[in-house]
C-alpha positions as CSV (number, residue, x, y, z in Angstrom):
1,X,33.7,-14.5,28.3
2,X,30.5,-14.4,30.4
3,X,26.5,-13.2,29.7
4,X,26.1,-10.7,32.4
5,X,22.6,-9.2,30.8
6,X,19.7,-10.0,28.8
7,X,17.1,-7.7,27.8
8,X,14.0,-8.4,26.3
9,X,12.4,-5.9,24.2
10,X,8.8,-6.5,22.9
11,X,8.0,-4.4,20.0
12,X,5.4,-3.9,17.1
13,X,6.3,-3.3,13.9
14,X,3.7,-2.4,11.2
15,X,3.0,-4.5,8.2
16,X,2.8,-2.7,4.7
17,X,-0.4,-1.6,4.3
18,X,-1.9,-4.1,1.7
19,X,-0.3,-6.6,4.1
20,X,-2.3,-4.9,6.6
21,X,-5.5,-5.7,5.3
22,X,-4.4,-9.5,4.0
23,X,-3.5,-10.4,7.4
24,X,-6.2,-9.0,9.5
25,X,-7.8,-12.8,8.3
26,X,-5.0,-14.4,9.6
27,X,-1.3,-13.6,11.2
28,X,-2.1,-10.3,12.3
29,X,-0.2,-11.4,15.9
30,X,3.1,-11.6,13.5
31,X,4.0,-8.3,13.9
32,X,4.4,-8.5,17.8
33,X,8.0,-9.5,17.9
34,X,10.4,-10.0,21.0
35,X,13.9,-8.9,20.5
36,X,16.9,-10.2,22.7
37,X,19.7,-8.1,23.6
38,X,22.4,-9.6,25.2
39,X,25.5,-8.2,26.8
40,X,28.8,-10.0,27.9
41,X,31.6,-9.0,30.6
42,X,33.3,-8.1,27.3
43,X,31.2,-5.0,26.8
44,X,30.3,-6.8,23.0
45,X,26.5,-7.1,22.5
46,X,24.4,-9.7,20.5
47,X,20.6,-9.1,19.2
48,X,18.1,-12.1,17.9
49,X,14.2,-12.0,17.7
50,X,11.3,-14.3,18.2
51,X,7.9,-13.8,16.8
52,X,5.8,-13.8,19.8
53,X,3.1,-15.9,18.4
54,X,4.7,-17.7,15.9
55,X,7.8,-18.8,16.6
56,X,9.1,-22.5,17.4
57,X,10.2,-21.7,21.0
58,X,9.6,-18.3,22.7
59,X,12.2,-17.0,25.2
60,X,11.6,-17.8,28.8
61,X,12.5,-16.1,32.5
62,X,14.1,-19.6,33.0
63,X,15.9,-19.3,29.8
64,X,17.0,-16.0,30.6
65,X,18.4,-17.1,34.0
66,X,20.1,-19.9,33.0
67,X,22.6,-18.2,30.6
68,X,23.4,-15.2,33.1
69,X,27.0,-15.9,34.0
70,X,27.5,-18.3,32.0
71,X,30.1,-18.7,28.5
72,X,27.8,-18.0,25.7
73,X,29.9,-20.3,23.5
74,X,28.9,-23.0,26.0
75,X,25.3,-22.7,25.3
76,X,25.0,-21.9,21.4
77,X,23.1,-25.7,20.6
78,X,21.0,-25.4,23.3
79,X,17.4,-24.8,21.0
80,X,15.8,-25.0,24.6
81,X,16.9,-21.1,24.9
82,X,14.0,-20.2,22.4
83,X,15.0,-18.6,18.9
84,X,15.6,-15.0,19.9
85,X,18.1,-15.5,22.7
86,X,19.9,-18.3,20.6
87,X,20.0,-16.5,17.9
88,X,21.6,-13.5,20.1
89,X,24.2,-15.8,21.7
90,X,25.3,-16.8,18.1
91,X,25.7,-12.9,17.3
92,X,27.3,-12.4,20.8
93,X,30.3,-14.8,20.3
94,X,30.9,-14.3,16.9
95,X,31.5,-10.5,17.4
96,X,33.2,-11.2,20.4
97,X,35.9,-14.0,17.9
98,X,35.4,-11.2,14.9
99,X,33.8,-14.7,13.5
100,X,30.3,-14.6,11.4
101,X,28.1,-16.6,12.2
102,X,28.3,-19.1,9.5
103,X,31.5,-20.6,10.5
104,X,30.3,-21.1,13.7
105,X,28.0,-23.2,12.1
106,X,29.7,-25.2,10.1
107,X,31.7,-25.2,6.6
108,X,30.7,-22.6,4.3
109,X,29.0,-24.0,0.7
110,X,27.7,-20.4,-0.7
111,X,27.9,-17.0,-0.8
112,X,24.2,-16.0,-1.4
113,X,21.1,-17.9,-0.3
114,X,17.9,-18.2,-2.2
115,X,14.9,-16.7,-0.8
116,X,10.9,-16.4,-1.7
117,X,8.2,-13.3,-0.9
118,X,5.2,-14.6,1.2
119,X,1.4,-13.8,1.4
120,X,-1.2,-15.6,3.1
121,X,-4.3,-16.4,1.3
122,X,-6.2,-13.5,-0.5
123,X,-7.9,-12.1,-3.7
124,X,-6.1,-12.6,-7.1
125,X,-5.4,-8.8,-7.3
126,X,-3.7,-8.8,-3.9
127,X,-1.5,-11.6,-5.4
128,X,-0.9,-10.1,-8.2
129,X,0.1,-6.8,-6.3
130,X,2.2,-8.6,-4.4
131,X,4.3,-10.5,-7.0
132,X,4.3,-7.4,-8.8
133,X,6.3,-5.8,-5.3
134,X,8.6,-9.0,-5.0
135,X,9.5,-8.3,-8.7
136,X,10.8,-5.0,-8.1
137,X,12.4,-5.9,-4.6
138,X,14.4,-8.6,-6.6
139,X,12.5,-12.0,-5.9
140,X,12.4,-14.7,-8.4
141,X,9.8,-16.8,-6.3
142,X,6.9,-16.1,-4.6
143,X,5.0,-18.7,-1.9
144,X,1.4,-18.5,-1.3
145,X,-1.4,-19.8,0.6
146,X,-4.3,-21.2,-1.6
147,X,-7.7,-22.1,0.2
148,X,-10.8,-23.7,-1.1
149,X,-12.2,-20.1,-0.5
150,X,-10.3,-18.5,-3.3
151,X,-10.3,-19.4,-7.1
152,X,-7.3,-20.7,-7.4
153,X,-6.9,-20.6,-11.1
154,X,-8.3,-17.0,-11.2
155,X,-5.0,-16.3,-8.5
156,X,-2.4,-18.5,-10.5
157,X,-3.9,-16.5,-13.9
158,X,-3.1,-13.0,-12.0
159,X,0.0,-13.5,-10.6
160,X,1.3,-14.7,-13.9
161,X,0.0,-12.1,-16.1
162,X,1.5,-9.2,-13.5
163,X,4.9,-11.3,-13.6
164,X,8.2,-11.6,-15.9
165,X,8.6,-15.4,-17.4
166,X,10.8,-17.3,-15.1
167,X,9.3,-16.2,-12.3
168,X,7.6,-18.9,-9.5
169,X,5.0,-19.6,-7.3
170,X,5.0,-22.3,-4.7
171,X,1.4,-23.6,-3.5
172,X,0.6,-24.3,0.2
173,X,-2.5,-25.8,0.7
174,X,-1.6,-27.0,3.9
175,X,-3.5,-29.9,4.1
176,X,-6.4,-28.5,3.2
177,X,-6.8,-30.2,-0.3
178,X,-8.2,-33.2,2.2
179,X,-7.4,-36.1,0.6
180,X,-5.4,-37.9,-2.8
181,X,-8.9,-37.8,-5.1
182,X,-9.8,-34.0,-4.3
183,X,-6.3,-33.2,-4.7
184,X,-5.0,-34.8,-7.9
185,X,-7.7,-33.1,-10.0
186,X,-6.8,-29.6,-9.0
187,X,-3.1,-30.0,-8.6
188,X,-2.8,-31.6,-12.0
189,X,-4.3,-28.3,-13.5
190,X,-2.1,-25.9,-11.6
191,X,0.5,-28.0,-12.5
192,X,-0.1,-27.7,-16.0
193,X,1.1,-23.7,-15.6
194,X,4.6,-22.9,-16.0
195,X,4.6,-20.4,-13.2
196,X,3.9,-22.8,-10.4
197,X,6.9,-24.7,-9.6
198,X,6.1,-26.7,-6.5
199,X,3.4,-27.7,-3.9
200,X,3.7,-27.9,0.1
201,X,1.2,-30.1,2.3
202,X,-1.6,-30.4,-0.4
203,X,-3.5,-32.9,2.4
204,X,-2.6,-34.1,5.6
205,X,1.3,-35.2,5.9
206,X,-0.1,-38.2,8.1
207,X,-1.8,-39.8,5.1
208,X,0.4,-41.9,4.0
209,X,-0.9,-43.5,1.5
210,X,-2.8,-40.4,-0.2
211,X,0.8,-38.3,-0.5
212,X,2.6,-41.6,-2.5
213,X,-0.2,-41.7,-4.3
214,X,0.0,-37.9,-5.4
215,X,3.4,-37.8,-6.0
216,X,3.4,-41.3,-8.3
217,X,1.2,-38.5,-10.5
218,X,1.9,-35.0,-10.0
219,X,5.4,-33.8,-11.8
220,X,6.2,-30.5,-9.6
221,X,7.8,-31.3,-6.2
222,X,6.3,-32.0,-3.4
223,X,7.7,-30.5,-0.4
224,X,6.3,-31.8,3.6
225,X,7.6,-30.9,6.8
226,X,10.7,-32.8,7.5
227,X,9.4,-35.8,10.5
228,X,5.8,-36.1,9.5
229,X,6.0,-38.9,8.6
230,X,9.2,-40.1,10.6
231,X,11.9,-39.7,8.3
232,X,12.9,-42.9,7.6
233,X,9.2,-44.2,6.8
234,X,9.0,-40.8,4.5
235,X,12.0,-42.0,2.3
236,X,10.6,-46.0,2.5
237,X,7.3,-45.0,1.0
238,X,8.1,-42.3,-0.9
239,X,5.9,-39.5,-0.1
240,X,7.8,-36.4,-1.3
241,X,10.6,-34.8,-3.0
242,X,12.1,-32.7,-0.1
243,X,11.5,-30.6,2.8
244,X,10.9,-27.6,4.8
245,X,12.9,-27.6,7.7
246,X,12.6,-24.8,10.8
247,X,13.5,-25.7,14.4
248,X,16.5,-24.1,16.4
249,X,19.9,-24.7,15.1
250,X,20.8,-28.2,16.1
251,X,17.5,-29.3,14.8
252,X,18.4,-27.4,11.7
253,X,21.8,-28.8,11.2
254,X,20.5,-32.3,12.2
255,X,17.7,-32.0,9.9
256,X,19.2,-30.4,7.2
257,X,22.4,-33.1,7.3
258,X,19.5,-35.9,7.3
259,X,17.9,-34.6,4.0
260,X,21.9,-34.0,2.3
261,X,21.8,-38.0,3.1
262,X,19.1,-38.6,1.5
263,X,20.3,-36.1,-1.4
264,X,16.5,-34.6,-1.2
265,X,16.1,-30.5,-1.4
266,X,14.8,-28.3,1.5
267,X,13.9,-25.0,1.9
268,X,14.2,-23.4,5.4
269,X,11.0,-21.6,6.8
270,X,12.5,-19.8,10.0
271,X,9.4,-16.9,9.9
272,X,10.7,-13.4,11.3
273,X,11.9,-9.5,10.3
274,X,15.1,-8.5,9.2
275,X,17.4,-10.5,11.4
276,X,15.4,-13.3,11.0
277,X,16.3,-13.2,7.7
278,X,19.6,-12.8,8.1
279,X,20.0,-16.0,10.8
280,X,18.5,-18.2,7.8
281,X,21.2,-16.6,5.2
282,X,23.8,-18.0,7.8
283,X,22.4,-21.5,8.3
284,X,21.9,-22.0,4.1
285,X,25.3,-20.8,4.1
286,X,26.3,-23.9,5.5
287,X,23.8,-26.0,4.0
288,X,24.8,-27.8,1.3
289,X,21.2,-29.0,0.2
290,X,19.2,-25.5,1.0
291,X,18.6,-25.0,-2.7
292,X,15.0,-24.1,-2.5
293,X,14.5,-20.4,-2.0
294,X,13.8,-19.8,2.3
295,X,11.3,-18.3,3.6
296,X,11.2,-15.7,6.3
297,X,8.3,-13.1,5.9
298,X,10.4,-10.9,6.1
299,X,8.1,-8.7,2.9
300,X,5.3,-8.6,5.4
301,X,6.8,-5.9,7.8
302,X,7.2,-2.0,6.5
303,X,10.8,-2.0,8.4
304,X,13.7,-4.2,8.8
305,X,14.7,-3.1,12.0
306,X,18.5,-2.7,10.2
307,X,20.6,0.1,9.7
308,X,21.0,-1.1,6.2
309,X,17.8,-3.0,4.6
310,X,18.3,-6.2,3.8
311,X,18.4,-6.0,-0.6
312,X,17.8,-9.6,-2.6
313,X,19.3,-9.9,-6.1
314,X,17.7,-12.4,-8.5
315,X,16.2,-14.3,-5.9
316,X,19.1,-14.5,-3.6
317,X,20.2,-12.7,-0.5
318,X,24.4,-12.6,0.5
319,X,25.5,-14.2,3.3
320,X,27.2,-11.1,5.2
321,X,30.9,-11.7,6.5
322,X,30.9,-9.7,9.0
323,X,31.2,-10.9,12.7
324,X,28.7,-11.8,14.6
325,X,25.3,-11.8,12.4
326,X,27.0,-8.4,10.3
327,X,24.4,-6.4,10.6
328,X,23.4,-3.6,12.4
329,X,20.1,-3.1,14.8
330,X,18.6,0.1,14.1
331,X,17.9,0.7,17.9
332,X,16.2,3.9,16.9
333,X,13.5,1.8,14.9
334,X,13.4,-0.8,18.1
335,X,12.4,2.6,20.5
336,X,9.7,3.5,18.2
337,X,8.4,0.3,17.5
338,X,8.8,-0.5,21.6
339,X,5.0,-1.6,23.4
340,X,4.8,0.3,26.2
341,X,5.1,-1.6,29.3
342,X,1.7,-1.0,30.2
343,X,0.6,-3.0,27.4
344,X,2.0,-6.1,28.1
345,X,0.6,-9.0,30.0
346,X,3.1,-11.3,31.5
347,X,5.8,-9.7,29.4
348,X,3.3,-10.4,26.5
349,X,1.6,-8.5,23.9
350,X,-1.5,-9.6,21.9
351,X,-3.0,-7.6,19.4
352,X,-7.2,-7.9,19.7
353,X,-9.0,-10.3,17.3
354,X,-10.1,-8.5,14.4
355,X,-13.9,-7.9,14.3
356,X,-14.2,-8.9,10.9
357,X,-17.1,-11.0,8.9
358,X,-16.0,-13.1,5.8
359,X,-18.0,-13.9,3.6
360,X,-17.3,-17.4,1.5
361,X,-19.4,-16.7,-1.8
362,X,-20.2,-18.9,-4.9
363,X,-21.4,-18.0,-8.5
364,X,-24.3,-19.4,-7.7
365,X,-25.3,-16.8,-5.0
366,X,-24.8,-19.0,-1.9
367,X,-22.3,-18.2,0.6
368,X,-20.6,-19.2,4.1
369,X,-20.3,-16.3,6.6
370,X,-17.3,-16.9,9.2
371,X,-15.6,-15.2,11.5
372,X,-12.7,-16.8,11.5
373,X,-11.2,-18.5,8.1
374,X,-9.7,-22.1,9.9
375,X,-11.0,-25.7,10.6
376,X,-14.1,-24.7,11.2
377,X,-14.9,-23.2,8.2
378,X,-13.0,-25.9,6.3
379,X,-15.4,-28.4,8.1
380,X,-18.4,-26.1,6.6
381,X,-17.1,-26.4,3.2
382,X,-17.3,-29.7,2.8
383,X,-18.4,-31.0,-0.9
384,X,-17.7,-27.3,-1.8
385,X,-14.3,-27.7,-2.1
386,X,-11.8,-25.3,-5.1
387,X,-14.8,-24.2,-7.0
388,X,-14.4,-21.5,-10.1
389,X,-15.4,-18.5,-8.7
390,X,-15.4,-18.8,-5.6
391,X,-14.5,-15.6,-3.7
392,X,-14.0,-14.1,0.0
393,X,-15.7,-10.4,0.9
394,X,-14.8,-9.3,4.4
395,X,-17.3,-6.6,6.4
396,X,-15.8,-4.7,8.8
397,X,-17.7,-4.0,11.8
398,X,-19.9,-0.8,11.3
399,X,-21.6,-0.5,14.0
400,X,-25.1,-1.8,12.8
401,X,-27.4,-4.2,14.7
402,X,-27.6,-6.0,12.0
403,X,-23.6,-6.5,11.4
404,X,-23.5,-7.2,15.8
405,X,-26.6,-10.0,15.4
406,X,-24.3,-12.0,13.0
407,X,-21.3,-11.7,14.4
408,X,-22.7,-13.1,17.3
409,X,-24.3,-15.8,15.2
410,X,-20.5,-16.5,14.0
411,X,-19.0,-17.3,16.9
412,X,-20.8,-20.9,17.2
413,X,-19.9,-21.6,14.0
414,X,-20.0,-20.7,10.2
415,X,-23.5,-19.8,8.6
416,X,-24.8,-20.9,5.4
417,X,-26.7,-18.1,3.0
418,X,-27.6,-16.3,0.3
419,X,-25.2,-13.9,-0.7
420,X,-26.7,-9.9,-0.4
421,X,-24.2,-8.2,-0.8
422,X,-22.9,-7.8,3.3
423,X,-26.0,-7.0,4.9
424,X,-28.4,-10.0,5.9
C-alpha cells in the first residue's frame, strides 16, 4: 500500500448569492478551495480539501513529496501534511480497509453529529434571511458574527421573529466587545433573549481577568479557543465553559480528549465545503464531548462538491459508514469549478480585494467611512462602541471622482463624517 500520486486541484466555487454580497466585507477568499486527490499502487483514490486562505495548514510541494511512495497508513497523524492532503490520506486507507473513517479514529460515541449555519456580520434582514434558509435546510442553531457596527438587538429581534421557538443563535464577538465593563452590559441584555444560547470570545482570550470576571456574571456559556489561555491556567482561573477546537487530527483528538478530562463541551470549527463537513462528522463521531453543534461553513457555498448533498435533520448531520470518508466527489462539479491554470500564482489563487466603501452610520447622522471592516476601524470606533441603531451601508464603486477621491482617502485609514447618504 503505497501513495504513487497527488494532485492538487484549485477550484472556485460560488457562494449563494446573498452570501455573495455578505462576504464581499469579509471572507470573500473562502471560496478559493484546494482539493487533494490522491492515488495509491492499489488503484483506490482518496479526496480532502483546504480553504486556500483560511485553513489551519495549507498543502505544501514538500508535503506532497514526502508522502509519494510512502504507506499512507504510516502518515495519517502527521497534521504537518496540511488539512487537504490529511484529510485525503484518511479517505485513501479507509477505502482501501473498506474502514470509514471514524474507526480509524478512534471508538465510535454517535451516529449523527450536531452542526450550526454560519454568516459573518451583516444587516438584521440578512440574518433573518438566513435563519430563515437554515430553518428549512434543517438547522436548529445558527452562529453569527456581531460587530459594534451593527445593532445587535435590532439583529437578535429579526432573527428571532423569522425563526420557530427552540431555535439558537451563538454570538461571536471575537474579542471585539474590548474589555469585562463594555461587555457585561451588552451581553447581559442579549442574554436576557431565549434565542441566544451562547457567546464565543466576547474580548480578548488573553484577558484573564476580564473573561472570569464575565463568566462569574453572565449565565449562557462561554466558549474560547481551546490554549488561549494554556489549558491548565484556563481551568485554574475559570474563564469559560468550553471550547472550540480546529487543528489537524492529532491536535483534534489531543484537544478534544483534554476537554472530556476536564468534562467541559466543545464544538469543532474545521471551516470548509461539503467534505469538510463530512471530516468533522467523522471526528465528533468519536468525540465523546462534541455536543455543541460544529461548524463548517459549509451554507456559504451554492454546491457541495458531492454526488449526494450533504442533508441535516434537526440540527444533526449522520456520520456516513461507508469506507473511506463515504461520500462521493462530484468530479464533474470539481472541472467546472477548476481555476484555470493561467490564473494561478505559485499554484495560488486570490480573488481581488473588493472595491467597496462602508459606511459606519449612527442615528445621530455621524458616520465612519472604511474600506476595510477590521482593527482599524475597530480602533476608529472607540467610545462608540454597540450603539442602538447603528447601521453599515456599503457603496460600490461607480465610477465617480467623487467615489475614487474617498476611496483613496480610505486606504490610510477610516474617516469620520456626516452621513449624506453615499456621496460626500
Amino acid at each position: 500500500m503505497k501513495v504513487t500520486g497527488v494532485e492538487r486541484i484549485v477550484i472556485d466555487v460560488p457562494f449563494t448569492e446573498r452570501q455573495k454580497r455578505i462576504t464581499r466585507r469579509t471572507v470573500y477568499n473562502w471560496s478559493v478551495l484546494e482539493l487533494c486527490r490522491v492515488t495509491s499502487d492499489s488503484s483506490h483514490v482518496g479526496w480532502g480539501e483546504t480553504i486556500v486562505h483560511y485553513t489551519h495548514q495549507r498543502v505544501t510541494d514538500a508535503s506532497v513529496n514526502h508522502v509519494i511512495g510512502k504507506s499512507p497508513a504510516a502518515l495519517l497523524f502527521d497534521d504537518g501534511l496540511g488539512a487537504g492532503l490529511q484529510m485525503a490520506l484518511f479517505d485513501l486507507v479507509g477505502r482501501i480497509t473498506e474502514t470509514p473513517v471514524h474507526a480509524l479514529l478512534g471508538q465510535q460515541v454517535r451516529e449523527q453529529t450536531p452542526i450550526s449555519w454560519w454568516c459573518s456580520h451583516a444587516s438584521p434582514q440578512d440574518w433573518a434571511a438566513e435563519a430563515v434558509d437554515a430553518v428549512a435546510t434543517g438547522y436548529t442553531s445558527f452562529k453569527t458574527k456581531p460587530r459594534p457596527w451593527w445593532d445587535v438587538f435590532t439583529q437578535i429581534a429579526a432573527v428571532e421573529r423569522a425563526t420557530p421557538a427552540g431555535f439558537k443563535v451563538d454570538l461571536d464577538p471575537n474579542a471585539s466587545m474590548i474589555n469585562a465593563a463594555a461587555a457585561i452590559p451588552i451581553m447581559q441584555r442579549l442574554e436576557e433573549r431565549d434565542i441566544v444560547a451562547m457567546f464565543e470570545t466576547p474580548i480578548p482570550q488573553t484577558d484573564i481577568l476580564g473573561n472570569r470576571q464575565i463568566r462569574q456574571v453572565i449565565q449562557r456559556p462561554i466558549a474560547m479557543h481551546f490554549g488561549s489561555p494554556p489549558y491548565i491556567t484556563g481551568l485554574r482561573e475559570k474563564v469559560c465553559d468550553g471550547f472550540v477546537i480546529n487543528g489537524g487530527a492529532s491536535r483534534v483528538l489531543r484537544q478534544g480528549s483534554l476537554a472530556a478530562e476536564a468534562e467541559m463541551p466543545f464544538w469543532l470549527q474545521l471551516v470548509g465545503n461539503g467534505l469538510t463537513t463530512t471530516w468533522a462528522a467523522h471526528l465528533g463521531a468519536v468525540l465523546g464531548y462534541a455536543i455543541w453543534p460544529a461548524i463548517s461553513c459549509i451554507n456559504l457555498y451554492s454546491h457541495d462538491l458531492l454526488q449526494r448533498p450533504l442533508k441535516v435533520r434537526s440540527g444533526h448531520q449522520l456520520v456516513p459508514v461507508g469506507p473511506g470518508l463515504g461520500v462521493k466527489i462530484d468530479e464533474s462539479a470539481v472541472d467546472r469549478f477548476r481555476v484555470p491554470e493561467e490564473s494561478l500564482r505559485d499554484g495560488i489563487f486570490t480573488r481581488s480585494v473588493p472595491r467597496l466603501i462602508n459606511s459606519v452610520i449612527y442615528q445621530d447622522g455621524s458616520c465612519i467611512h472604511t474600506a476595510t471592516m477590521g482593527v482599524g476601524l475597530l480602533r476608529a470606533m472607540e467610545g462608540q462602541f454597540w450603539s442602538e441603531g447603528v447601521r453599515v451601508e456599503s457603496w460600490e464603486d461607480d465610477g465617480s471622482e467623487e467615489w475614487d477621491r474617498l476611496y483613496e482617502r480610505l486606504q490610510l485609514g477610516p474617516v469620520r463624517d456626516r452621513w449624506q447618504g453615499g456621496r460626500q
